[in-house]
C-alpha positions in Angstrom: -16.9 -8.2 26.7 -13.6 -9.1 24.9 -11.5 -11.5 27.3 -8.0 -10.4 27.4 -5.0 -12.4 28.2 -1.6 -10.6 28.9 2.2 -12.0 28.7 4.9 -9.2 29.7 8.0 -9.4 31.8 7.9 -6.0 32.6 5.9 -5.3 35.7 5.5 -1.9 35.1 4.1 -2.1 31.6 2.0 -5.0 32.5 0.4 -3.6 35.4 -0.3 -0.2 33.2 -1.6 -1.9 30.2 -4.2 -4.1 32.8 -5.3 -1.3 33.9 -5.9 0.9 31.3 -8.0 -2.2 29.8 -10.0 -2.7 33.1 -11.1 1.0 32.7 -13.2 -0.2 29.6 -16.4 -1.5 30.0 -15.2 -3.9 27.2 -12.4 -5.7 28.3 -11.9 -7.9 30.8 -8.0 -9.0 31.6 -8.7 -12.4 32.8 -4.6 -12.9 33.5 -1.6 -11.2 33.8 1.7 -13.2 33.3 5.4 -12.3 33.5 6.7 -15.2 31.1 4.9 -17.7 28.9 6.4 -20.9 29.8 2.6 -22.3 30.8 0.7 -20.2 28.2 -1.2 -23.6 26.6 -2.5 -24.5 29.6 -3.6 -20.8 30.5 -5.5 -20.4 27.4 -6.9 -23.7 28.1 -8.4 -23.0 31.6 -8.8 -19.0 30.6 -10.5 -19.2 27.5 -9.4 -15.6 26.3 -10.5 -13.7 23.4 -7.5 -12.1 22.4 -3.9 -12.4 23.7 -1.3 -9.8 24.2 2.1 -11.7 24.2 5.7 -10.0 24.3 8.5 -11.1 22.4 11.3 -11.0 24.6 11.1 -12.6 28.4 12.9 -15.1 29.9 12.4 -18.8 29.5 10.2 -19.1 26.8 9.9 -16.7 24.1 6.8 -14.9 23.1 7.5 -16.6 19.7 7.6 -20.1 21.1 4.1 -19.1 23.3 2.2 -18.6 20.2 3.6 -22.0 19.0 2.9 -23.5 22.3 -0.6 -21.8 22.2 -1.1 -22.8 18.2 -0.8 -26.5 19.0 -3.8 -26.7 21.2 -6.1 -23.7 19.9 -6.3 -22.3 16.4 -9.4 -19.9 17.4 -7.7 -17.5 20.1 -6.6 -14.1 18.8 -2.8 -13.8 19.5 -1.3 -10.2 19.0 2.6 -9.5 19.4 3.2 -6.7 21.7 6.8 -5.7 21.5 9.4 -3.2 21.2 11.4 -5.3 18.2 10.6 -4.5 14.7 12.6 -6.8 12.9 11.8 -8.7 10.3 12.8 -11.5 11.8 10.6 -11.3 14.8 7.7 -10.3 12.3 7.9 -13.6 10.1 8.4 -15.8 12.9 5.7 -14.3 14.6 3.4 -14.1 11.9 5.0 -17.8 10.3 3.9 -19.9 13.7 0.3 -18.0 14.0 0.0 -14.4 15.4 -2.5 -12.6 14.1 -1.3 -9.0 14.4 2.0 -7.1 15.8 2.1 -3.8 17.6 5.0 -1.9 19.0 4.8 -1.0 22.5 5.5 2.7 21.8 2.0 2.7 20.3 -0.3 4.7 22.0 -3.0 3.8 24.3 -5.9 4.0 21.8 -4.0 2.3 19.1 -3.5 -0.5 21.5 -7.2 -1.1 22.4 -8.2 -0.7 18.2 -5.8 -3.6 18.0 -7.3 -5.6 20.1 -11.4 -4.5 19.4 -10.0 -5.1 15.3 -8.5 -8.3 15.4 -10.7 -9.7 17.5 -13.7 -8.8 14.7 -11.2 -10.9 12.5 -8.8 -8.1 11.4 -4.7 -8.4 11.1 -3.6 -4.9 13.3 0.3 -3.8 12.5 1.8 -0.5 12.7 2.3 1.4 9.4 6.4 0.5 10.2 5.8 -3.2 10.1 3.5 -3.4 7.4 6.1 -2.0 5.6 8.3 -4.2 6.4 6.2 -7.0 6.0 5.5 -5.7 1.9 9.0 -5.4 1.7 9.6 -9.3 2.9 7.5 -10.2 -0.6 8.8 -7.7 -3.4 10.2 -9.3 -5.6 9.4 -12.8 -5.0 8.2 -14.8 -8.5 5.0 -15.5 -9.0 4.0 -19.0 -7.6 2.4 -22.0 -10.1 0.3 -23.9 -7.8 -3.0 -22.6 -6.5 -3.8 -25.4 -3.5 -6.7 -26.5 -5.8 -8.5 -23.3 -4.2 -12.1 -23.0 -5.7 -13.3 -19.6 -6.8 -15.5 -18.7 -4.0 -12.1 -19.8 -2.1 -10.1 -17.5 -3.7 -12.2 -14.8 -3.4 -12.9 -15.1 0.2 -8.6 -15.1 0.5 -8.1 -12.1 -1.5 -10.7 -10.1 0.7 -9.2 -11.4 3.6 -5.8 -10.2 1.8 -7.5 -6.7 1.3 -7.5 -6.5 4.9 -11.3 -7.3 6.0 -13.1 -8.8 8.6 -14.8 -11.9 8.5 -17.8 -9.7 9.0 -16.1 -7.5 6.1 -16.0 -10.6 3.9 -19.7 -11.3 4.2 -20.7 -8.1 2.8 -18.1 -8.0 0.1 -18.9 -11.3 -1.1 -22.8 -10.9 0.1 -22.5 -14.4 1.4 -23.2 -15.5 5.1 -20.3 -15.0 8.0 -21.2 -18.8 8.3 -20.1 -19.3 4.7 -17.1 -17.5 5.2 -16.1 -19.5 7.9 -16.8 -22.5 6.2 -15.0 -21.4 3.0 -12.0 -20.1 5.6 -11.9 -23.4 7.4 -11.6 -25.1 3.8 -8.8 -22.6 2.9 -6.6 -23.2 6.2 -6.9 -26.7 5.2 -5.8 -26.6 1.1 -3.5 -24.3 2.2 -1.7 -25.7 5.2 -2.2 -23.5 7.4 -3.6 -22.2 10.9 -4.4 -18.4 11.1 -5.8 -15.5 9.0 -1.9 -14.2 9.3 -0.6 -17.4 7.6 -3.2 -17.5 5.6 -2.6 -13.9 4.2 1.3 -14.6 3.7 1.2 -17.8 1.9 -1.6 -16.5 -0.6 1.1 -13.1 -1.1 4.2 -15.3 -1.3 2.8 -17.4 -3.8 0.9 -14.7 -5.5 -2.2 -17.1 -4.9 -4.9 -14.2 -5.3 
């Protein structure tokens, strides 16, 4: 059963969303929060799986939750739930650790694939942002420094850049999901970073794979 954890300031969509995921057999929504002001120390005494954290409510920002969140736990699967599509929202987001965005106008099933896909490891964005999120990177030069990856490094990065699962790496590689993770953990740490998401942007920005 995936552990769900849900930040929205809108009582009406909260409420809906928590209870179209308690309908599941699969989910459990272990909290349901109308800002994110205490969201370490939820995720610290929750434990969740995945996260569902708006952008815009008062006090604290969604954006400054999954920084909040980031500085405590690197493991917890934070997607961005929101009506904003911006590409500034989308880099911060994805810049300070979320690990997928999804509009609120999504529908129900699309929603609950999001959350079942990243947490199997996957990077869930509507076709709209991951437009957007191409177009961020066109054009950018070709980077000169390759973090001193290995080649089983690099080839684990550029199937997570293809868009697979850890479980999808395994297979592709036809290494152990325990080898991925160790070669993943080795990665975050060459390359600076602290999520699949950051991960996948640094290695496109600096055309790394």
């Amino acid at each position: 059963m995936i552990r769900v954890l849900l930040y929205d300031d809108a009582e009406q969509f909260r409420e809906t969303m928590g209870m179209l995921l308690d309908q599941t057999d699969e989910f459990a929504v272990i909290g349901k929060f109308a800002n994110c002001e205490a969201a370490q120390a939820d995720v610290m005494l929750l434990k969740p799986d995945v996260v569902l954290m708006d952008i815009d409510m008062p006090g604290a920002s969604g954006i400054e939750g999954v920084r909040m969140i980031r500085k405590k736990n690197q493991h917890v699967k934070i997607i961005m739930l929101t009506v904003f599509d911006d590409n500034r929202n989308i880099y911060d987001a994805i810049r300070y650790g979320a690990n997928g965005y999804i509009l609120k106008k999504s529908t129900p099933s699309a929603i609950v694939n999001a959350i079942k896909d990243v947490y199997e490891g996957g990077a869930p964005m509507n076709s709209s942002i991951a437009t957007q999120v191409l177009q961020m990177f066109a054009g950018m030069l070709p980077g000169d420094i390759n973090y001193g990856l290995t080649e089983k490094e690099r080839g684990v990065l550029k199937s997570l850049v293809d868009g697979n699962s850890y479980k999808m790496v395994a297979a592709d590689l036809n290494i152990s999901i325990d080898t991925v993770r160790s070669h993943i953990r080795n990665i975050y740490e060459k390359l600076q970073v602290n999520s699949k998401s950051e991960a996948v942007v640094k290695a496109l920005k600096n055309r790394i794979v």
